[in-house]
C-alpha positions in Angstrom: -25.6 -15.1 -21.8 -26.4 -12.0 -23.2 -24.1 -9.6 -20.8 -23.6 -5.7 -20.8 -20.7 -3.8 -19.0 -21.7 -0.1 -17.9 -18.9 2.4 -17.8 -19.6 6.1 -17.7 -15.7 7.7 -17.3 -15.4 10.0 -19.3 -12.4 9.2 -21.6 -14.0 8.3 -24.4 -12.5 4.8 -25.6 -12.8 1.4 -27.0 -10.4 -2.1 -27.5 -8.5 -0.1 -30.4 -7.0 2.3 -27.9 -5.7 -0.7 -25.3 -2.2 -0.3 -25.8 -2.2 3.5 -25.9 -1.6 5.5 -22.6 -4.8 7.3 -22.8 -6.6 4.4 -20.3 -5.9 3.3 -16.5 -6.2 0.1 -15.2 -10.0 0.0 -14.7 -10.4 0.3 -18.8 -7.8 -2.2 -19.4 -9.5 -4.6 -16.9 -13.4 -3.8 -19.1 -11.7 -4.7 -22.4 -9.8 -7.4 -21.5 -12.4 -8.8 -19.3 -15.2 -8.2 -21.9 -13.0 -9.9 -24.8 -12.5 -13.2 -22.3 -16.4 -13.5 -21.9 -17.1 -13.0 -25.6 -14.9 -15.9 -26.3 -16.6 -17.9 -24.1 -19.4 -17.8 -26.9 -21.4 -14.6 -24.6 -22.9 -11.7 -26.2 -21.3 -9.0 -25.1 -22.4 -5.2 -25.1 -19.9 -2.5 -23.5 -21.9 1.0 -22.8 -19.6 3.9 -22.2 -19.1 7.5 -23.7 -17.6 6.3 -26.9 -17.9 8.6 -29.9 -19.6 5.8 -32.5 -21.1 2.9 -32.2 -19.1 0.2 -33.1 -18.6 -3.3 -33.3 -15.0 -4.8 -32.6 -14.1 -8.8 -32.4 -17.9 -9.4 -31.9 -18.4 -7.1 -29.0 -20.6 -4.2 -29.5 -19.8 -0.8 -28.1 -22.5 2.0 -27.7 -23.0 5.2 -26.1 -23.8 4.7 -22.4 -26.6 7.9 -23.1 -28.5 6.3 -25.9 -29.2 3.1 -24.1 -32.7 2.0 -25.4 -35.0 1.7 -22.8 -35.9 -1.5 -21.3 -32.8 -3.6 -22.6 -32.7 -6.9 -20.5 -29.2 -8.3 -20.1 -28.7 -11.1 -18.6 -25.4 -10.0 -16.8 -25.2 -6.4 -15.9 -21.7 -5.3 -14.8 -20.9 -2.0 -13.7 -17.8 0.0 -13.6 -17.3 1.9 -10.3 -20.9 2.9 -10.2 -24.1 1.7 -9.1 -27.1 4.4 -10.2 -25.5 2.8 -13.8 -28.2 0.0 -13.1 -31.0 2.3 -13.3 -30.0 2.2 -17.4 -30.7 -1.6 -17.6 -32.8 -4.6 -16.7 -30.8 -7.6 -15.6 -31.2 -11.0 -13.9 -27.7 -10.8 -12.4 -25.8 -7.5 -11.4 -22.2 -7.0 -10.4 -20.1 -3.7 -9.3 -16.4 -4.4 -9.9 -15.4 -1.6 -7.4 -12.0 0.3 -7.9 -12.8 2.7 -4.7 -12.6 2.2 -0.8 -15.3 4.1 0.4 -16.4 5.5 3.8 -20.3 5.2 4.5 -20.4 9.0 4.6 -18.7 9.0 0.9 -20.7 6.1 -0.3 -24.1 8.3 0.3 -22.4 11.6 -0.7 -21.4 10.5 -4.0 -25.4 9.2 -4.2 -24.4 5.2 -4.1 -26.4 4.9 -0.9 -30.4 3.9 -2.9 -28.5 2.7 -5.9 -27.4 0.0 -3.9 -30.4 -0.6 -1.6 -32.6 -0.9 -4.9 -29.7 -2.8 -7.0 -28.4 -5.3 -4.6 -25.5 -5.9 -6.4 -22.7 -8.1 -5.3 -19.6 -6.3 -5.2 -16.3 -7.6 -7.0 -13.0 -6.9 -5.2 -9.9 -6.4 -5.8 -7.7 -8.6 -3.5 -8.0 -8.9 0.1 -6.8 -5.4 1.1 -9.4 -4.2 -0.7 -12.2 -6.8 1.1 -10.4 -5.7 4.5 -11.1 -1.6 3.8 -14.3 -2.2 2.8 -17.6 -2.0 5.2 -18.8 -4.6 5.3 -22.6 -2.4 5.0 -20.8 -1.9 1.8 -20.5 -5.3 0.5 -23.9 -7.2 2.9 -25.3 -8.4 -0.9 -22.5 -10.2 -1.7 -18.9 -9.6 -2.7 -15.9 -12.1 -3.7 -12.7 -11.3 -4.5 -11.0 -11.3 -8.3 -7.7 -11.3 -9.8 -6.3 -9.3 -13.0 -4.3 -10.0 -15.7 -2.4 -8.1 -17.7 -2.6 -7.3 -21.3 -1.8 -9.7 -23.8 1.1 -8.0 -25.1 3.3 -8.4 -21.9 2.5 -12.4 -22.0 3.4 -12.4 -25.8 6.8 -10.6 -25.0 10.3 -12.3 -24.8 12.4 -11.3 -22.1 15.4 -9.4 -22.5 18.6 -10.8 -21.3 20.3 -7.3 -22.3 19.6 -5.0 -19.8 20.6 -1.8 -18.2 22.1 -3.4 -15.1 22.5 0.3 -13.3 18.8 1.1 -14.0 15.4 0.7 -11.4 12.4 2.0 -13.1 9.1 3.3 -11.5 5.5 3.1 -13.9 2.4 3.6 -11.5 1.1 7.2 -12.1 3.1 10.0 -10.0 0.2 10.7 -7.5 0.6 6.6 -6.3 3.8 8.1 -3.9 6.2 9.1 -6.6 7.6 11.9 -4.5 7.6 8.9 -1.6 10.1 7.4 -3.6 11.9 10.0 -5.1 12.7 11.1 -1.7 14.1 7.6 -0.1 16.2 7.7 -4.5 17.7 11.1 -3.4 18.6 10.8 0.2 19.3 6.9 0.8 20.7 5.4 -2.6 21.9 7.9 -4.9 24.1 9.8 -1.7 25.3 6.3 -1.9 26.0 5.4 -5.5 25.9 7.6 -8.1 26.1 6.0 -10.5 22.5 4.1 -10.5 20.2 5.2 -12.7 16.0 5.8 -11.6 13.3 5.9 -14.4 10.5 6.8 -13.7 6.7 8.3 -15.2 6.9 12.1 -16.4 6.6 14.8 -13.6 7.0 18.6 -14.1 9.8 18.4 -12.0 13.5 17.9 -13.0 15.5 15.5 -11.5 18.3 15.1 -13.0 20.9 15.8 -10.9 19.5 12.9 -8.6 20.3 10.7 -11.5 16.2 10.3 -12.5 15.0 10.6 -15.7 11.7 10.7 -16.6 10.8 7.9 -19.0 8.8 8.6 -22.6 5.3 8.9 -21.6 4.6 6.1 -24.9 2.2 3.0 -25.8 2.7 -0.1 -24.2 5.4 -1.4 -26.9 7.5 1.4 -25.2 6.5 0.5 -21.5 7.4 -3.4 -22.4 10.9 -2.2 -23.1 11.5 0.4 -20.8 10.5 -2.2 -18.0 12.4 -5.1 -19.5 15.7 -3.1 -19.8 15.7 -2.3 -16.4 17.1 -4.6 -13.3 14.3 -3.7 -10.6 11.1 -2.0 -10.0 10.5 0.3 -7.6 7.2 0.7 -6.1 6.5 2.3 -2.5 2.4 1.6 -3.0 -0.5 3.9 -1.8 -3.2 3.7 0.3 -5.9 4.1 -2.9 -3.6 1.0 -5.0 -6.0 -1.8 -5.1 -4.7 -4.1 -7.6 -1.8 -2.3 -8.9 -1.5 -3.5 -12.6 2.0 -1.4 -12.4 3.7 -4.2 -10.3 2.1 -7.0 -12.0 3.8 -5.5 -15.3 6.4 -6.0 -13.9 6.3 -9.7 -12.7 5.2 -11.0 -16.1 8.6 -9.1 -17.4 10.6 -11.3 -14.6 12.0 -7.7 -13.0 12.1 -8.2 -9.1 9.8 -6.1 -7.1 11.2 -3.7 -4.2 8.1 -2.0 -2.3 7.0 -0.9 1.3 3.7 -2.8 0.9 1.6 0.3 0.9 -2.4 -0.5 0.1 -2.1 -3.6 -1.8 1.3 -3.8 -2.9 1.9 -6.4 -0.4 -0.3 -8.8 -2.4 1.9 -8.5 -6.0 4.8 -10.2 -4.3 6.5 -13.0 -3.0 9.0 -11.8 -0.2 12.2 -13.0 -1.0 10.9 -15.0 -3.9 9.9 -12.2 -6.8 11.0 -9.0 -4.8 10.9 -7.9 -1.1 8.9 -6.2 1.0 10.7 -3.5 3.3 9.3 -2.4 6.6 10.8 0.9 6.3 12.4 3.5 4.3 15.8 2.6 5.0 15.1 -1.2 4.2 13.6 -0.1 1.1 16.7 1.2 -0.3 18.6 -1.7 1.7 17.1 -4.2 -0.2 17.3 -2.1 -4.0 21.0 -2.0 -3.1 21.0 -5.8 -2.4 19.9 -6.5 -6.2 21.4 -4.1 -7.5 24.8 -5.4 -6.1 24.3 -9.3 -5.7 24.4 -10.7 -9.0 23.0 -14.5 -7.4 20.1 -13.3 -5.6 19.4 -11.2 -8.6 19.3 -13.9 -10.8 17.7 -16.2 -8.6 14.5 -13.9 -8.3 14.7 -13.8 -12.0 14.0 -18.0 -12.0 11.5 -17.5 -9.7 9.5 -14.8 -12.1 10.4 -16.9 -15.2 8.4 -19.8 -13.3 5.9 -17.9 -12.9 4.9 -16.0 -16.3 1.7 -16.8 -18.2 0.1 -17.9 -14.7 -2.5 -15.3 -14.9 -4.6 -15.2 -18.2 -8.0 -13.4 -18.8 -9.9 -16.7 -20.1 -9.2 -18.4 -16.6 -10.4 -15.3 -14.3 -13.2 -14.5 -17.0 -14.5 -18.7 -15.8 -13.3 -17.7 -11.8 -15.7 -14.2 -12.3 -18.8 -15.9 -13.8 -18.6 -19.0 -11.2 -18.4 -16.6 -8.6 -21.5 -14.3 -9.3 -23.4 -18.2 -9.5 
């Protein structure tokens, strides 16, 4: 199949800059997704406000404003925006949404004729996503698909040398950062000072709280920042769909503590690869309990090392085309 994704963020980016901080989670998902499908023997063109034209591993990358006019794909996916259609002709479309959106929104931000015109079915996140979604919103179709991570965290060994004092925090500070340097400040460092919280750059200086703010790096430096600490901490937001943070994390066997916020819920298995606290003061009950109790500890650490490698981009690149069938 000849298949095109359409991505009109602004960062101006390509495969080359995948393990560089500069992209979120929806980039990472287009290249990795992209590079799955071109494996499978597809041509595939990725459109986007890249500086040159290039071709990388056999996937072509263009400027999404000097699309020629009538190019027929016969996959069309876009990236977080519908009126992107208009650019193309295709047999098949599909919107991997990264947005829950309330009718009103949906016509403000001028989705409302795209997607009467379009019809596209609508790619989900996981089933939080499918629950906040109107159904209005999805009446052309919709299924739900998984991520991966990188190829770089599969390729990783684990490190049995870690900072056993440390809990580290990755999401971007706007996903409840202050939520959970709050519960750090008043429920588990009053208790223990001596634990130790990493967590993504702020302004803001913590330090007498016993949080550091981590070296904003590649993903080399993430991999090792993550995999010398004993826990990740992740309260989840409202707006997390997928979280790619906590699933990070999984693939480097650290357990998982969270509220369950948004989606959160989803990247665990309570008890099993972290736990899921009802409350604030559970929250830090629970980062206490693996922090202190060497057995559980390492028993959530056999139940992550079971798991690793059971998400790979080749097997959800086969899920996402026999879905859109």
């Amino acid at each position: 199949m000849k298949i095109c994704f359409l991505d009109n963020v602004k960062i101006s980016y390509t495969s080359k800059d995948i393990y560089t901080n500069k992209i979120r989670g929806a980039e990472n998902a287009i290249i990795n997704l992209s590079k799955a499908l071109s494996n499978l023997s597809h041509q595939v063109t990725i459109y986007n406000n890249c500086n040159n034209d290039v071709k990388i591993d056999n996937i072509n990358w263009k400027n999404i404003n000097n699309i020629q006019k009538n190019m027929y794909y016969d996959l069309a996916i876009s990236n977080n925006d519908i009126r992107l259609f208009d650019k193309v002709n295709a047999s098949k479309k599909v919107l991997i949404s990264h947005s829950i959106q309330s009718i009103e929104k949906f016509i403000r931000k001028g989705q409302f004729f795209a997607y009467i015109k379009h019809k596209p079915k609508i790619a989900l996140l996981g089933e939080y996503h499918k629950n906040n979604r109107n159904y209005l919103l999805r009446m052309f179709g919709s299924f739900v698909i998984d991520w991966a991570v990188d190829q770089i965290f599969l390729d990783s060994n684990i490190n049995n040398e870690i900072n056993n004092n440390q809990a580290i925090f990755t999401s971007f500070s706007d996903r409840n950062l202050h939520l959970l340097i709050n519960i750090w400040k008043n429920k588990i460092f009053t208790k223990n000072n001596k634990l130790k919280l990493l967590i993504t750059p702020t302004h803001n200086d913590y330090s007498q709280f016993n949080i550091t703010n981590r070296e904003f790096g590649d993903k080399s430096k993430l991999i090792s920042d993550i995999s010398n600490s004993r826990i990740f901490l992740i309260p989840g937001h409202k707006a997390e769909l997928y979280c790619i943070a906590a699933e990070e994390a999984r693939e480097l066997c650290v357990p998982i503590v969270t509220l369950g916020i948004g989606c959160l819920k989803e990247r665990i298995i309570h008890g099993k690869t972290g736990f899921l606290a009802k409350n604030e003061n559970e929250f830090a009950d629970y980062t206490f309990k693996l922090f202190e109790n060497d057995n559980l500890w390492k028993q959530m650490r056999h139940n992550l090392l079971s798991l690793r490698g059971s998400k790979n981009w080749q097997d959800i690149a086969n899920k996402f085309l026999n879905k859109i069938n």
